[in-house]
Structures are given as structure tokens and as C-alpha cells.
C-alpha positions as CSV (number, residue, x, y, z in Angstrom):
1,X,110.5,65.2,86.6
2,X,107.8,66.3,84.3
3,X,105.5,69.4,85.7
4,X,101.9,69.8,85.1
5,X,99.9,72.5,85.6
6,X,95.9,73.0,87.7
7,X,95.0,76.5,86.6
8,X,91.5,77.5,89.0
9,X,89.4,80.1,87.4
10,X,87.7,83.0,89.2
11,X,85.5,85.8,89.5
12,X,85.8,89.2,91.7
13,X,83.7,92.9,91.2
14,X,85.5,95.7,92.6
15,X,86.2,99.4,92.5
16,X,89.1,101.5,91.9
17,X,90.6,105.2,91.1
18,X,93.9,105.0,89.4
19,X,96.0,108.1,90.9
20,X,99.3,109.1,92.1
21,X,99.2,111.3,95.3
22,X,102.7,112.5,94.0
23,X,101.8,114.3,90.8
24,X,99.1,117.1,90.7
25,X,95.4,117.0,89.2
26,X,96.3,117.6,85.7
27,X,99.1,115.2,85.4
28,X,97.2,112.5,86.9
29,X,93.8,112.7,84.9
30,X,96.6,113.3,81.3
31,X,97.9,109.7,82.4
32,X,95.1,107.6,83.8
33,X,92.0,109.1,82.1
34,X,88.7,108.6,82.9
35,X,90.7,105.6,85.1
36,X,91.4,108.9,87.6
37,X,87.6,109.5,88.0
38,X,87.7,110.6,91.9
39,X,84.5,109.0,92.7
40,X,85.8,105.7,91.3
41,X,85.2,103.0,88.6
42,X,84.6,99.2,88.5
43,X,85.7,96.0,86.8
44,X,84.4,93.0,86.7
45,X,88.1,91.3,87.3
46,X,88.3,87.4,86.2
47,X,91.2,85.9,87.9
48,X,93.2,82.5,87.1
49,X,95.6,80.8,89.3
50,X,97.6,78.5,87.9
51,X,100.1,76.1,90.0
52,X,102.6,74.4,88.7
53,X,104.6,71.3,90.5
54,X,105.0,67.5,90.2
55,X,102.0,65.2,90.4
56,X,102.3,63.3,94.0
57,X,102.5,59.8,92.3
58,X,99.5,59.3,95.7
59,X,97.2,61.1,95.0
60,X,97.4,61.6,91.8
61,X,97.3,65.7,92.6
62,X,99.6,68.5,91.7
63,X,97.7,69.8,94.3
64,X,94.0,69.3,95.6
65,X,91.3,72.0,93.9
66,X,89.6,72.1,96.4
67,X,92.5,73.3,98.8
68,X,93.1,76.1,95.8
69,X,89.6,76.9,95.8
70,X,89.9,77.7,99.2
71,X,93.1,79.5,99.2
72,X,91.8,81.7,96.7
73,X,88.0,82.4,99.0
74,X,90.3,83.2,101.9
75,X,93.3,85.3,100.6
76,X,90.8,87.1,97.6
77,X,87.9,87.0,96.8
78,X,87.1,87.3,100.7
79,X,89.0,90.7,100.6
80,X,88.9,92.0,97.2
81,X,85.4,91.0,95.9
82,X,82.6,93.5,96.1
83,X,85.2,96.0,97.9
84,X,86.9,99.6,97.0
85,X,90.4,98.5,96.4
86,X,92.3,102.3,97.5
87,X,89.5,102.4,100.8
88,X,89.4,98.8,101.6
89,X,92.6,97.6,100.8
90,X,95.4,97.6,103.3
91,X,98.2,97.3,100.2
92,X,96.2,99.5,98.1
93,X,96.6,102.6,100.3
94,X,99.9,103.4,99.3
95,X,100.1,101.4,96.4
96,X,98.3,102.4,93.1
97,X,95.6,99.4,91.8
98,X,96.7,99.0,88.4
99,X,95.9,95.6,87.2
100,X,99.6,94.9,87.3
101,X,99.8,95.6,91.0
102,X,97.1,93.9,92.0
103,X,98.3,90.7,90.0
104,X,101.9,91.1,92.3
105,X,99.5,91.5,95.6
106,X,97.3,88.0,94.4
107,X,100.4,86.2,94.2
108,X,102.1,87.3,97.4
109,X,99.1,86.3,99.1
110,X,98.4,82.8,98.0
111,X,101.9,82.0,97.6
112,X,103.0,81.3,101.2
113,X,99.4,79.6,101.2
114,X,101.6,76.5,99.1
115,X,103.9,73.8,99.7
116,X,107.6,75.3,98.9
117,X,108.3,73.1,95.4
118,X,104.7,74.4,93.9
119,X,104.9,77.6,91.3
120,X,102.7,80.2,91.2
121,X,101.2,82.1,88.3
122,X,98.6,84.1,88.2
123,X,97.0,85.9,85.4
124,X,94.3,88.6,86.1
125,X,91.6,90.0,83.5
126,X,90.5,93.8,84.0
127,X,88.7,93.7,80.5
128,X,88.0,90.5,78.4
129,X,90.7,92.4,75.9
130,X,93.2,93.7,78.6
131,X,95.2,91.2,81.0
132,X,98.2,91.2,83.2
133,X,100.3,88.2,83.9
134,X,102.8,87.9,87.0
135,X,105.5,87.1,87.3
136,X,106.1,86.8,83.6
């Protein structure tokens, strides 16, 4: 059966400090640059969701944007916008918050959010020039 696609674009501001608690000082600020400031840095991240499944021949829906919209308030923007990702974050604690890593973290929270035969992808924006897509 043919697959479409309902990609739902949003918007989230938040802070971050790119650093591994492993290495020392000097290796983390040669790696991550000015991305290792200790007092933090923002982006203004753009975020698109994009699922992927059959259109239900009733409704005429892969699945209902407003439902996504939804999903995406609750499980995201609720918890990431306006927020210090390594403070705020639960995940974020032990886990660095590159963009990559807080593409996989999107996706494992919306995912169990929709019906089993529905894919997921989701592409995040840290820059207009620099995005991360998972799973790829």
C-alpha cells in the first residue's frame, strides 16, 4: 500500500553547554569551542516531525494534525522550550545535547505517542545551515 507522509513544523528556544564530564577542561573547550562556554549558549531550534503510514481510506488521515500538534506540545515543546537542556533535562544530565542527541530523545518521546504501523522521522534545525536528521 502506498505511504504518505504529514510532516508538522515547529519552534523551541533553549540553552545548552556541549561538554564531556570525562575529558578535562582543555580537551573539552579544543573539541566543542565556544559550544563548551560554561555559562551556556542558545538556539533557536526549529523542529519537523514527519509521520509516515497509510491514509485510513475513513478519514482520509495518515494521522490527525491536530493529534501531532498535540503530541509534539506535550512530549516537547512543554519540556524543552524556554528551558536549560543539561539543568532541566532529565536525559540531558548524563547525556551530552548535541543536536544529534536531542533529535534521538524527540523521537523516543513521541514515538510511543503513535499507532504501531506509523514511522517516525524527525529532523531538527540548530542553525538554518546545520541540521540533524534521525534515524537516517
Amino acid at each position: 500500500m502506498d505511504k504518505t507522509a504529514v510532516v508538522r513544523c515547529e519552534h523551541f528556544n533553549a540553552a545548552h553547554r556541549l561538554h564531556n564530564m570525562h575529558w578535562s577542561d582543555t580537551k573539552n573547550k579544543e573539541v566543542f569551542g565556544k559550544c563548551n562556554n560554561p555559562n551556556y549558549h542558545g538556539h533557536n531550534y526549529d523542529l519537523e516531525v514527519k509521520v509516515i503510514g497509510a491514509v485510513d481510506p475513513g478519514t482520509g488521515y495518515v494521522i490527525d494534525t491536530k493529534v501531532l500538534s498535540n503530541i509534539i506540545k506535550n512530549q516537547v515543546l512543554d519540556r524543552f522550550d524556554h528551558k536549560n537542556l543539561n539543568l532541566d533535562i532529565e536525559e540531558f544530565k548524563t547525556l551530552n545535547p548535541t543536536a544529534e542527541n536531542i533529535a534521538q530523545v524527540i523521537y523516543r518521546l513521541i514515538k510511543p505517542e503513535l499507532n504501531t504501523d506509523l514511522e517516525l522521522k524527525i529532523k531538527l534545525y540548530e542553525t538554518p545551515r546545520n541540521y540533524v536528521e534521525y534515524p537516517y
